[in-house]
C-alpha positions as CSV (number, residue, x, y, z in Angstrom):
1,X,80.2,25.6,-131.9
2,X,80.5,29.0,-130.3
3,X,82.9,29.3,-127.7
4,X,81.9,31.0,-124.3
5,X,84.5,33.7,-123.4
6,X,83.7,34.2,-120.1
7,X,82.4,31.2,-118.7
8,X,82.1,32.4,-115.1
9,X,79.4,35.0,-115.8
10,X,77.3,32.4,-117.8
11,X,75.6,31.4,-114.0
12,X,72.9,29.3,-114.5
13,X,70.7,32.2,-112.5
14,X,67.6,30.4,-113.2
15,X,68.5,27.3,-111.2
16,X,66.7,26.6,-107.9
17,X,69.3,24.0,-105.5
18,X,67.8,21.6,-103.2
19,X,68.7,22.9,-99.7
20,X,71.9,21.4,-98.2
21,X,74.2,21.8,-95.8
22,X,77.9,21.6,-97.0
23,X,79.9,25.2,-97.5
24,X,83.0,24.6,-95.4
25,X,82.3,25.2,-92.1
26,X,85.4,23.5,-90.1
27,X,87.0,20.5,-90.5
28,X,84.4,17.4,-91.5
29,X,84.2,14.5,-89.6
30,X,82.9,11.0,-89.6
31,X,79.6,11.1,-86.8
32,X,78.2,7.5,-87.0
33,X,77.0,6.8,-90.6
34,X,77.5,10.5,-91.6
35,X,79.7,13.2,-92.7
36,X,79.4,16.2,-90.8
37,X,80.6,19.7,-90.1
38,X,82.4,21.1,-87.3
39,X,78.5,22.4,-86.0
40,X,77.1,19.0,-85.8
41,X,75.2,19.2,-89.1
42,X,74.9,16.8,-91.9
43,X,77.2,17.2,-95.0
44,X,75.9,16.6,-98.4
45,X,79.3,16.8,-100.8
46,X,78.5,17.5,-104.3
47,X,81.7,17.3,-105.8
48,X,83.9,17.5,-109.5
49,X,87.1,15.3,-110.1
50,X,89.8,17.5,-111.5
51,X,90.9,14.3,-114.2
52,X,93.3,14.9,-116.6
53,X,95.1,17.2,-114.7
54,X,97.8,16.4,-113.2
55,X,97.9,13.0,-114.5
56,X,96.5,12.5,-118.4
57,X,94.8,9.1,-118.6
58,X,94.5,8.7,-122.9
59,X,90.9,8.4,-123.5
60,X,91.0,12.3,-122.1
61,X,93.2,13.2,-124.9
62,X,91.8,11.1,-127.0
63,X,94.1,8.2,-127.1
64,X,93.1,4.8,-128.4
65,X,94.4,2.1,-126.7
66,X,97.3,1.9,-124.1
67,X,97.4,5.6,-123.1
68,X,99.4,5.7,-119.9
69,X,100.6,9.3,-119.1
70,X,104.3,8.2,-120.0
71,X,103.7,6.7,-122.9
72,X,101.9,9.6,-124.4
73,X,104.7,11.6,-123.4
74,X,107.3,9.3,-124.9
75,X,105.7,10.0,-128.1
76,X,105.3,13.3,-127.7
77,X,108.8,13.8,-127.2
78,X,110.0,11.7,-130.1
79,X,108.5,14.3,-132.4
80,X,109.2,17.8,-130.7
81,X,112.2,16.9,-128.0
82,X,112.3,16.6,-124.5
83,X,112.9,20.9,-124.0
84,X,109.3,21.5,-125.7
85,X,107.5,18.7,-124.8
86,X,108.0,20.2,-121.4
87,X,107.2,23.5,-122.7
88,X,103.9,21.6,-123.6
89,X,103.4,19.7,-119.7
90,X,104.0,23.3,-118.1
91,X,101.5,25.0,-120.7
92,X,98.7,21.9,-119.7
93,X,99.0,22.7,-115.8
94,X,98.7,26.2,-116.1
95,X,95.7,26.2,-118.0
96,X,93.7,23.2,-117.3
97,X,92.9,24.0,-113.5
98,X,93.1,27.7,-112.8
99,X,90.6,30.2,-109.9
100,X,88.1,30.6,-112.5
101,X,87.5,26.8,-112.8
102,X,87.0,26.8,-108.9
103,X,85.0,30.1,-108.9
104,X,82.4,28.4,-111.5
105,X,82.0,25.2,-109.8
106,X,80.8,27.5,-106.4
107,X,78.7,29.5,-109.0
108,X,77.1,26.4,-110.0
109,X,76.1,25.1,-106.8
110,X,79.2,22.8,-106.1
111,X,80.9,22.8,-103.0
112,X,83.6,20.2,-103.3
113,X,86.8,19.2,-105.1
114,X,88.4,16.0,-105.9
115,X,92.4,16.4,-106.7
116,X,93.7,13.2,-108.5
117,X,97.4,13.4,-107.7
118,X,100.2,12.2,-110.0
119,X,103.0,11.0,-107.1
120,X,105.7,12.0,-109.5
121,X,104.7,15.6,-109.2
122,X,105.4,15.5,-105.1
123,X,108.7,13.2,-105.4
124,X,111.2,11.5,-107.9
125,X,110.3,7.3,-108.9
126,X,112.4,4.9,-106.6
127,X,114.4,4.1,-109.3
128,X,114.9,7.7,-110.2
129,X,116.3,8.5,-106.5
130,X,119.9,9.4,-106.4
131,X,120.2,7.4,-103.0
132,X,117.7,4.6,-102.4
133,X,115.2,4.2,-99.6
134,X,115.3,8.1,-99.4
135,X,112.4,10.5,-100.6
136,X,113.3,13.4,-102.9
137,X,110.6,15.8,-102.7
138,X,109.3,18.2,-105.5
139,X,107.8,21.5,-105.1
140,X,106.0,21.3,-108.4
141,X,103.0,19.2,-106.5
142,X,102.9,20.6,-103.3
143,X,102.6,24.1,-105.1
144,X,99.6,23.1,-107.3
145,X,97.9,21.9,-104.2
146,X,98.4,24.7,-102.6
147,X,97.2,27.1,-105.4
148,X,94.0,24.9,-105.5
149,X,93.6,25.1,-101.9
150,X,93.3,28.5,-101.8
151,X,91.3,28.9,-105.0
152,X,88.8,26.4,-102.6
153,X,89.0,28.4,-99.6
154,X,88.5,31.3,-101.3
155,X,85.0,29.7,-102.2
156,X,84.1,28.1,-99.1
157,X,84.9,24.6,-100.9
158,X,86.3,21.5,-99.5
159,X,89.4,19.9,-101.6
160,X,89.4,16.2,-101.4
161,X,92.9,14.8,-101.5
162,X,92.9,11.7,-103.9
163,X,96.2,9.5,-105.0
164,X,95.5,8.4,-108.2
165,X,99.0,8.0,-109.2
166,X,100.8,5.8,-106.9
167,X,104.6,4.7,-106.6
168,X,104.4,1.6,-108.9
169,X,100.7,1.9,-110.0
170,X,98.3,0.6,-108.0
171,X,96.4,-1.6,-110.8
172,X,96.2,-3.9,-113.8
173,X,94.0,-1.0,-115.2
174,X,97.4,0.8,-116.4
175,X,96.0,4.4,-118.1
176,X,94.2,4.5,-113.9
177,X,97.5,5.1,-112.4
178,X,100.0,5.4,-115.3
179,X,102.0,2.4,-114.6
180,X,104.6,0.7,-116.3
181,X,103.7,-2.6,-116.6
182,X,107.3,-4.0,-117.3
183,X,108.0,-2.6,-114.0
184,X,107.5,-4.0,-110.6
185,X,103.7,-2.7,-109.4
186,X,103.2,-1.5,-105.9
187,X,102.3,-4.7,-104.4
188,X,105.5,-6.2,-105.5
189,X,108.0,-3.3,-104.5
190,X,108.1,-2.4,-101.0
191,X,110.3,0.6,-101.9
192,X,107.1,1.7,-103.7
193,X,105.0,1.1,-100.9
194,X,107.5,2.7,-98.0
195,X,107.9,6.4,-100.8
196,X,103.3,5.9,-100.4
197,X,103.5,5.9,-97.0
198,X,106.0,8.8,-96.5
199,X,104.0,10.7,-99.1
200,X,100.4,10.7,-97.4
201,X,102.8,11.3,-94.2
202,X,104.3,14.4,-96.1
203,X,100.9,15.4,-97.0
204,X,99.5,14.7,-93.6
205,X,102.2,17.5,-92.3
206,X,101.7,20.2,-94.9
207,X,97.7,20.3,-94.1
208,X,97.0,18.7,-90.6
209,X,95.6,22.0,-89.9
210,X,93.7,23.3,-93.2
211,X,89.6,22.8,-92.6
212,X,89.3,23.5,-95.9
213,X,90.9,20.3,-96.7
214,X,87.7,17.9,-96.5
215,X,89.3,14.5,-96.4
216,X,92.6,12.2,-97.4
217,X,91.1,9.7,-99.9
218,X,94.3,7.4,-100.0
219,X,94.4,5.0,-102.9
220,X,92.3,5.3,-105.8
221,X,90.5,2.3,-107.5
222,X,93.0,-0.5,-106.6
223,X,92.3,-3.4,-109.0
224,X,94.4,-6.2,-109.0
225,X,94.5,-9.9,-108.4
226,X,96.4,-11.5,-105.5
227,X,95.5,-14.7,-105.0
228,X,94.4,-15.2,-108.8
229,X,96.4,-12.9,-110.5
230,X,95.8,-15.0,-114.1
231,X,92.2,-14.8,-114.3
232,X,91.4,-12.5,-111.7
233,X,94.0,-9.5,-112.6
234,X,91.6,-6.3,-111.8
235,X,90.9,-8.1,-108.0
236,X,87.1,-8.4,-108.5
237,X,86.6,-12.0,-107.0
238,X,90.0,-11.6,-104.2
239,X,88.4,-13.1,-100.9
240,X,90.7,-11.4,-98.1
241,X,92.4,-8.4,-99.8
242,X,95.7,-8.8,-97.6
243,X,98.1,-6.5,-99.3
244,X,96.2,-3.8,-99.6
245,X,94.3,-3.9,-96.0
246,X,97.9,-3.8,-94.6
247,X,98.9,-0.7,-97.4
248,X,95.6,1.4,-96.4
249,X,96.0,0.5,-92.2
250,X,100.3,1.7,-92.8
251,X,99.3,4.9,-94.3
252,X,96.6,5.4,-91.6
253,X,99.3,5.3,-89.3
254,X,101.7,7.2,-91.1
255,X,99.1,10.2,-91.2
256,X,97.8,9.7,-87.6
257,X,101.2,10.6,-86.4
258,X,101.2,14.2,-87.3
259,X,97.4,14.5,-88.3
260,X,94.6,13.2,-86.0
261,X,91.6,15.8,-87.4
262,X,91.2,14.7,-91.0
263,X,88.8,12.1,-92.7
264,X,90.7,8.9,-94.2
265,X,88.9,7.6,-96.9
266,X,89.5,3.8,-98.2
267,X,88.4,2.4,-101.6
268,X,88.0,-1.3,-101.9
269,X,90.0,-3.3,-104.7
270,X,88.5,-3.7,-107.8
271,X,88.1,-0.1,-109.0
272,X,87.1,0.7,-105.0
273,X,84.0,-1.6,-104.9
274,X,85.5,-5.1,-103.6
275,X,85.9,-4.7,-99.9
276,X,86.3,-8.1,-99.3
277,X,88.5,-9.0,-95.7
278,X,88.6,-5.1,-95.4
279,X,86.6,-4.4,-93.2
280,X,85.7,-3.4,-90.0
281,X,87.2,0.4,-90.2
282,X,90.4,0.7,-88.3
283,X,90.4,4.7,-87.7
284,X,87.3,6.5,-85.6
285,X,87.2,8.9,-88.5
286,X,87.2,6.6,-91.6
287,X,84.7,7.0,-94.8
288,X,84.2,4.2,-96.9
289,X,84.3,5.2,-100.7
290,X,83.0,3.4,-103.3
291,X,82.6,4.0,-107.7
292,X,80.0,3.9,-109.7
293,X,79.5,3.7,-113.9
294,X,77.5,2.6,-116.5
295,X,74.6,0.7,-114.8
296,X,71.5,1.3,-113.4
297,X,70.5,3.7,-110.8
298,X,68.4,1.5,-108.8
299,X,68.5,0.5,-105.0
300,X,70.3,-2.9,-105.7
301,X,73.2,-1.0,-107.4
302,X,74.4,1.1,-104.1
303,X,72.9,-1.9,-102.2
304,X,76.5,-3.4,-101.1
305,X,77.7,0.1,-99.8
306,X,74.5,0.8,-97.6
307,X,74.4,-2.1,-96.2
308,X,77.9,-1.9,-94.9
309,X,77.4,1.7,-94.0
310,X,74.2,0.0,-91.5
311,X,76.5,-2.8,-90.8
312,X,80.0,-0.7,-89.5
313,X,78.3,2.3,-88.7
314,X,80.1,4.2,-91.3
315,X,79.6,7.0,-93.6
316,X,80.3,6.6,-97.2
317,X,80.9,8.7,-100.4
318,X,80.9,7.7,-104.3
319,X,84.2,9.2,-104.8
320,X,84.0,8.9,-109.0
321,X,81.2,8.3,-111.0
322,X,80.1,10.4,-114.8
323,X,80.8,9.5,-117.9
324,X,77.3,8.9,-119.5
325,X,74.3,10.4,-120.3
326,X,72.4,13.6,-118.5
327,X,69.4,11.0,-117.8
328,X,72.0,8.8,-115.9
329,X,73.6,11.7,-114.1
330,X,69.9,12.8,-113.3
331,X,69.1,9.3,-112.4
332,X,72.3,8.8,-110.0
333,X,72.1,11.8,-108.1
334,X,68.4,11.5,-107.4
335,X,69.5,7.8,-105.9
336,X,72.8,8.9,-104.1
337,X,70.8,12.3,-102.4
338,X,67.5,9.9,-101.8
339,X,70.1,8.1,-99.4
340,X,72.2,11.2,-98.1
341,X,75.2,9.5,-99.8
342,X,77.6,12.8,-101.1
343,X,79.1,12.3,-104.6
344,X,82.4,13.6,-106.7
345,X,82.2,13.5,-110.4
346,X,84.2,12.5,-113.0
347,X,85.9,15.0,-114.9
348,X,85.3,19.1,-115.0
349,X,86.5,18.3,-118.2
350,X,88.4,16.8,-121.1
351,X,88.6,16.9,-125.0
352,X,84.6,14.9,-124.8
353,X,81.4,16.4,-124.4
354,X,79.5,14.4,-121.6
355,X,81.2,16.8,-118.7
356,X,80.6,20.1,-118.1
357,X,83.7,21.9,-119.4
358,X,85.0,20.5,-123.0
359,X,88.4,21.2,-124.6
360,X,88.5,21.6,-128.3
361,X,90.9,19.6,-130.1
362,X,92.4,20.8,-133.5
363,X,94.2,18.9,-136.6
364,X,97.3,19.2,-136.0
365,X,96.8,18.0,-132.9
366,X,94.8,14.5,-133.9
367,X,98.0,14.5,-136.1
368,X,99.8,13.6,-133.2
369,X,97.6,12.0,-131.3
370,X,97.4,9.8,-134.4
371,X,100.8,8.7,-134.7
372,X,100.9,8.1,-130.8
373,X,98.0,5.9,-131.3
374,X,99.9,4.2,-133.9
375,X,97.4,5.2,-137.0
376,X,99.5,7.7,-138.3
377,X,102.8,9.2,-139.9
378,X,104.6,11.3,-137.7
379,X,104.2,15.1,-138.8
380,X,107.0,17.0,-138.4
381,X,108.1,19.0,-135.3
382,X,106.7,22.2,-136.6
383,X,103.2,21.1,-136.4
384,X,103.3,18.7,-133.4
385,X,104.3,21.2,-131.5
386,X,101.9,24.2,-133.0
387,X,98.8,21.4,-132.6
388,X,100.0,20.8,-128.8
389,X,100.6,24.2,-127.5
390,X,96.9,25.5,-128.8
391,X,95.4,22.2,-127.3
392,X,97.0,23.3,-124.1
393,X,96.1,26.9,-124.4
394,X,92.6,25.3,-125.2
395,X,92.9,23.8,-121.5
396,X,92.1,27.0,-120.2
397,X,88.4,27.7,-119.2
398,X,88.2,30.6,-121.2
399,X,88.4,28.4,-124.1
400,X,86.2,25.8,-123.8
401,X,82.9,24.7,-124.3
402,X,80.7,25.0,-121.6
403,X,77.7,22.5,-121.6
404,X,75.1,24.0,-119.4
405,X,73.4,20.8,-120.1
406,X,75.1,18.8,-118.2
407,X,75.4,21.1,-115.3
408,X,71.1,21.8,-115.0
409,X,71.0,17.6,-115.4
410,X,73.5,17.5,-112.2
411,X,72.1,20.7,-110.0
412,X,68.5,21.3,-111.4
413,X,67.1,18.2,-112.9
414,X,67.7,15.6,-109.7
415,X,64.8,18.1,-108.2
416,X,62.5,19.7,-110.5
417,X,60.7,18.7,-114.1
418,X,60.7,22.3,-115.3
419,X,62.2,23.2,-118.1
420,X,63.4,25.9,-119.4
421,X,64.5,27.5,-123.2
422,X,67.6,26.5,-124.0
423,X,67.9,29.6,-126.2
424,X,66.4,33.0,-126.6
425,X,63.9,32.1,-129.6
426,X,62.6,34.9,-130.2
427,X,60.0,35.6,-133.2
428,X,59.6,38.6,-134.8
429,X,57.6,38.2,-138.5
430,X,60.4,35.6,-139.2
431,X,62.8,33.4,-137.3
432,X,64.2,30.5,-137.1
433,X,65.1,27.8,-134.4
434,X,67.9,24.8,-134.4
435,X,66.0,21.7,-134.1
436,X,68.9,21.0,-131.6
437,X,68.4,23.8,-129.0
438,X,64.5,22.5,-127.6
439,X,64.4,22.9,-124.4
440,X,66.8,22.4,-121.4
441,X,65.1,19.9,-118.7
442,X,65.0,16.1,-118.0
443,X,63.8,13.3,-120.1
444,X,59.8,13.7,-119.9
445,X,59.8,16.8,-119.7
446,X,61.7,19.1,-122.5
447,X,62.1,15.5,-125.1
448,X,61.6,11.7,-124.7
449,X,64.0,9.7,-126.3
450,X,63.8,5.7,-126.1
451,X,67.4,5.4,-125.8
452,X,68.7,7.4,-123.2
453,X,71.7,5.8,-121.7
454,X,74.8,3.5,-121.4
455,X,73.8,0.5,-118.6
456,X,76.2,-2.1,-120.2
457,X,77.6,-3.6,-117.0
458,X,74.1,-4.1,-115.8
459,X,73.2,-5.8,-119.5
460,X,75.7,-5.6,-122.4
461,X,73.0,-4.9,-124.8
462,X,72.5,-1.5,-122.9
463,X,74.7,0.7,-124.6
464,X,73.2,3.8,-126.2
465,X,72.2,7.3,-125.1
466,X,73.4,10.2,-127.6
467,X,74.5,8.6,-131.0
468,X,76.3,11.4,-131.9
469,X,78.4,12.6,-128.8
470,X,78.5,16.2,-129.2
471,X,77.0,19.5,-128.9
472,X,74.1,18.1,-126.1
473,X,74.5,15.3,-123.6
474,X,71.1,14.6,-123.6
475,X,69.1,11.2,-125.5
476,X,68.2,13.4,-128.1
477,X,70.8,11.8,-131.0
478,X,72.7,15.1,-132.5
479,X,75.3,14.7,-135.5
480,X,77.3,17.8,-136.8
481,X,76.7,18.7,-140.1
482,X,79.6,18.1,-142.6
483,X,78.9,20.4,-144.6
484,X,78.3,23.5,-142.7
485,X,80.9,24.3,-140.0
486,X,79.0,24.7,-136.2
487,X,75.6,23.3,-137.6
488,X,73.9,20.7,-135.7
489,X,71.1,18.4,-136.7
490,X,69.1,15.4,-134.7
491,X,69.6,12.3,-136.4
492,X,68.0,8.8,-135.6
493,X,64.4,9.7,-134.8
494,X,62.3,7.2,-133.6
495,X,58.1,6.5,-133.8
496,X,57.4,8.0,-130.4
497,X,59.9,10.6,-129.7
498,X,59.4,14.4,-129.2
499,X,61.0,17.7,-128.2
500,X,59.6,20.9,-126.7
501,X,61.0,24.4,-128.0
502,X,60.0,27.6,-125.9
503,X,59.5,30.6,-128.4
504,X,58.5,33.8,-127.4
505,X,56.9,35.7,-130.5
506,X,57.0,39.6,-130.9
507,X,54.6,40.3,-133.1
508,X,51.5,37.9,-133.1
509,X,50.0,36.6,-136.5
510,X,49.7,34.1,-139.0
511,X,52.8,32.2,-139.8
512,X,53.8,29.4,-142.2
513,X,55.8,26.8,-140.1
514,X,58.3,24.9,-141.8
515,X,60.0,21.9,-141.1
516,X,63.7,21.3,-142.5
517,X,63.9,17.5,-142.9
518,X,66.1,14.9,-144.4
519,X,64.1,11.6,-145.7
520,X,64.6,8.4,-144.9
521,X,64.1,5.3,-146.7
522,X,60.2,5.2,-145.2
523,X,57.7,8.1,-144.7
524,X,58.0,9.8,-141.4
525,X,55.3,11.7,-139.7
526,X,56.1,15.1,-137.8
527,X,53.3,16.4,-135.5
528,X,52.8,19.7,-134.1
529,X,51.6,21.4,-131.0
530,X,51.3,24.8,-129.5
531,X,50.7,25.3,-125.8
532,X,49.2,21.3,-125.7
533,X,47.2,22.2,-128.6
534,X,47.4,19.8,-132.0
535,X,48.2,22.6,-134.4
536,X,48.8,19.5,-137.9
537,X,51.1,17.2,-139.1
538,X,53.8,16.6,-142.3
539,X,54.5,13.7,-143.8
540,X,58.1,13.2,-144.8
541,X,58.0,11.7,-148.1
542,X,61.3,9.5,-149.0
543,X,63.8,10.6,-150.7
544,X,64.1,9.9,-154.4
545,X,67.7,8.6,-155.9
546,X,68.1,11.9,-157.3
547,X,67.8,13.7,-154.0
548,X,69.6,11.6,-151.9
549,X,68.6,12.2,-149.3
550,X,69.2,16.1,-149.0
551,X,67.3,18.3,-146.8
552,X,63.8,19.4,-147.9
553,X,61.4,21.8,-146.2
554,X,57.5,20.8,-145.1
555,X,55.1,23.4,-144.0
556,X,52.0,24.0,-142.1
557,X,50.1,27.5,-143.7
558,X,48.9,30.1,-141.7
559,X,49.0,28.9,-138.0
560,X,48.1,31.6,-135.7
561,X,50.4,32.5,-132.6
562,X,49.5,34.9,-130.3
563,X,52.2,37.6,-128.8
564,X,54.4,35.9,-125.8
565,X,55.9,33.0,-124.5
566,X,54.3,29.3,-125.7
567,X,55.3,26.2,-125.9
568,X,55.8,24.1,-129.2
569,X,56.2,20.1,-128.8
570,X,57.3,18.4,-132.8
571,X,56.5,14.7,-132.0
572,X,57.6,11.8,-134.1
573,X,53.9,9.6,-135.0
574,X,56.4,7.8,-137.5
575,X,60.5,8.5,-137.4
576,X,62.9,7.3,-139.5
577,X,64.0,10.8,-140.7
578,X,66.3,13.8,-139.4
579,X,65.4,16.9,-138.7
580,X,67.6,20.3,-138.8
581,X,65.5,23.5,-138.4
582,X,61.5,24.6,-137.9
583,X,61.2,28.3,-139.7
584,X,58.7,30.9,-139.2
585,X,57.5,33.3,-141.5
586,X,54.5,35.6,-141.3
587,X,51.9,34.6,-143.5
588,X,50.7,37.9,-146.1
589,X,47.2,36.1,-146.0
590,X,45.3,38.9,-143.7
């Protein structure tokens, strides 16, 4: 896949935003049930969590199993010592998050920023402290913050302030807040909780007077079980949510002292959704927050958090929510916008495709992300620490992938069914387009797909969307080729699907269209049409044992295509087959 090498002047110029309000324009504020600026006008944030960041959670990295930020490190430095391994950390923070990550997100048509903060990067662990009950604090943290602040107010942005990392860990969901489970959590340490407090107070000090600084979003996704803390460990069914009322209303207070301008924001327990005995807001200037994944985008979903924004009077945000399908992140924004509710997403980016920005691992790398998974030798220190430093180098946005995909499904899509070509196919007496690169638009309107999306906690059985996970975010099911390096090919066609490829042809004619196609165990049927107009149709015959299954070409002779743009739409009348390339070649027939 080709890398983009300057991913701040691929703009997506073509896209159209839906009007809002929302460049920083003085400090935002809670007005009755919405978020506005300091002119009185309604504030739509569209916002991008910076996961992965300051605090690794494993899946990121691609970690199976427990993958808390410590442990990962742990087994890092068993292979390449403490001295590189930090080599490594100081490489990751310099590159992941830099100005040009900050300038895209503006160009795109973001204007907000979610920080997940790792505490240990703004003060030492109780238990690290050379005198207890007293705070040591780091300039490490408060530096990065400041960097990103500017980077923000350079671009008119609002930075979001979010404690993902607390003293202790805030959870029974341990990669969330990298905590050590054989240690004392938050809720049972109130040395932990008193080194929270001071924190946000610390924070609180540093900022009271940056506008660009949107809001204090104080806790992220608490989940654990007080009353029931056997069978209810992630706080789903807690009733009264004592512990962490008192927690949320101590750091209020802590940050009223020296800060009386900024939003709080609050997040109920059980991954910020159970607001159980929370509630009514304590603070005049209070936003409810609330996260969303993996079901459906319907009213009832977001039904709990509107109702209590009619109920308190009280605005509220989806502070996290991503990790899907394009058609879901279409879906979801279309709902949150429908209702004026402002949303952050979740991340910029991470070694995955399904976000905007995608790191690239390598294999000496998934060398050592095997053994600190467990599934592997340990190589030696030689390549551990070769593999890590390009991974981290590979942080930097100049080296990733950029999926402009998944950006036009966020900014475009929620607002408009046009499409547009997802490449320049151009045709000039012979050419060829990638069955993968049809045309960049919603479901309906540049494919259909009939599985399109992950809505497993809505109904278990709901767990599809794109089978293969890489190049596209889209339905559409794309595998890479094994055997030829940055080749693509859609797999898993279904009776019913389609795709629509925009072609522009240079020098009209007759051409001879052909299809490249791998059988399946049944005949398939491709159709084709130009410009809405059935042009013919291929059958795909099944592969024989002595072809197994290798890729064969079908063609249609002699269709005519005039000079121009048109639109070409391949539609599955029976699937079961995949599908890697359509050539064109001008036809010698007069």
């Amino acid at each position: 896949m080709k890398l983009f090498k300057s991913v701040t002047l691929l703009l997506l110029s073509s896209i159209s935003l839906k009007p809002l309000q929302g460049w920083s324009q003085g400090f935002l504020a809670a007005q009755g049930a919405k978020i506005v600026n300091e002119k009185g006008e309604n504030v739509l944030l569209r916002g991008i969590g910076m996961g992965g960041w300051m605090l690794q959670e494993g899946y990121m990295l691609r970690v199976n199993g427990e993958g808390q930020q410590y442990k990962i490190r742990a087994g890092i430095e068993k292979l390449i010592g403490p001295e590189k391994t930090q080599e490594f950390y100081d490489a990751w923070l310099n590159n992941h998050t830099t100005k040009a990550d900050i300038d895209s997100l503006k160009a795109w048509g973001f204007n907000s920023v979610r920080l997940p903060m790792h505490f240990n990067l703004y003060t030492l662990p109780v238990d690290k402290e050379p005198v207890a009950g007293q705070n040591t604090w780091l300039e490490k943290g408060f530096t990065m913050t400041d960097s990103l602040l500017s980077w923000c107010k350079a671009n008119h942005m609002y930075l979001i302030l979010d404690l993902h990392a607390a003293p202790g860990g805030q959870g029974n969901d341990l990669n969330i807040s990298d905590r050590d489970g054989s240690k004392p959590s938050l809720w049972e340490s109130e040395p932990d909780r008193l080194k929270t407090i001071a924190l946000w107070k610390k924070l609180a000090e540093r900022y009271h007077n940056e506008p660009y600084i949107g809001a204090y979003d104080i806790l992220n996704e608490p989940n654990y079980g007080f009353e029931d803390p056997d069978s209810d460990k992630n706080g789903l069914k807690e009733q009264n949510n004592v512990p962490l009322k008192k927690l949320m209303q101590d750091i209020t207070r802590a940050i009223r002292e020296v800060d009386d301008r900024h939003i709080i924001i609050i997040e109920g327990n059980g991954w910020g959704n159970n607001y159980n005995g929370i509630l009514p807001p304590w603070d005049k200037n209070m936003v409810l927050s609330f996260h969303k994944y993996w079901n459906l985008n319907d009213t009832k979903s977001i039904q709990h958090i509107l109702d209590f924004r009619q109920k308190y009077n009280v605005p509220v945000w989806l502070g996290e929510t991503g990790e899907n399908s394009n058609v879901w992140f279409t879906e979801a924004i279309r709902l949150f916008e429908k209702n004026n509710i402002g949303w952050s997403w979740w991340p910029l980016k991470k070694l995955g495709a399904n976000n905007p920005l995608e790191i690239m691992p390598n294999d000496n790398y998934m060398r050592v992300i095997d053994y600190v998974s467990g599934k592997g030798s340990a190589p030696s220190a030689d390549v551990a620490y070769e593999g890590l430093m390009e991974v981290a180098r590979g942080a930097n946005i100049n080296r990733n992938i950029l999926h402009r995909d998944v950006i036009d499904a966020m900014i475009r899509q929620p607002f408009s069914d046009k499409t547009l070509p997802f490449k320049a196919n151009n045709i000039n007496n012979k050419g060829e387009i990638k069955a993968v690169d049809y045309d960049l638009g919603a479901l309906r309107a540049a494919y259909f797909d009939t599985d399109t999306a992950n809505y497993r906690i809505s109904n278990p059985k709901w767990t599809g969307g794109n089978r293969g996970r890489t190049y596209r975010n889209d339905g559409i099911d794309i595998v890479a080729d094994s055997t030829e390096k940055d080749t693509y090919y859609v797999t898993d066609i279904v009776t019913g699907e389609w795709m629509k490829y925009t072609v522009t042809v240079l020098l009209k004619g007759r051409y001879n269209i052909s299809f490249v196609a791998a059988p399946g165990k049944t005949p398939g049927k491709l159709a084709l049409s130009i410009d809405g107009k059935p042009i013919g149709k291929v059958t795909v015959i099944p592969a024989k044992e002595n072809t197994n299954g290798a890729w064969q070409t079908y063609t249609l002779n002699n269709i005519p295509l005039k000079n121009g743009r048109q639109t070409l739409r391949l539609s599955a009348e029976s699937g079961g087959f995949d599908l890697k390339a359509i050539r064109f070649e001008k036809s010698p027939v007069p």
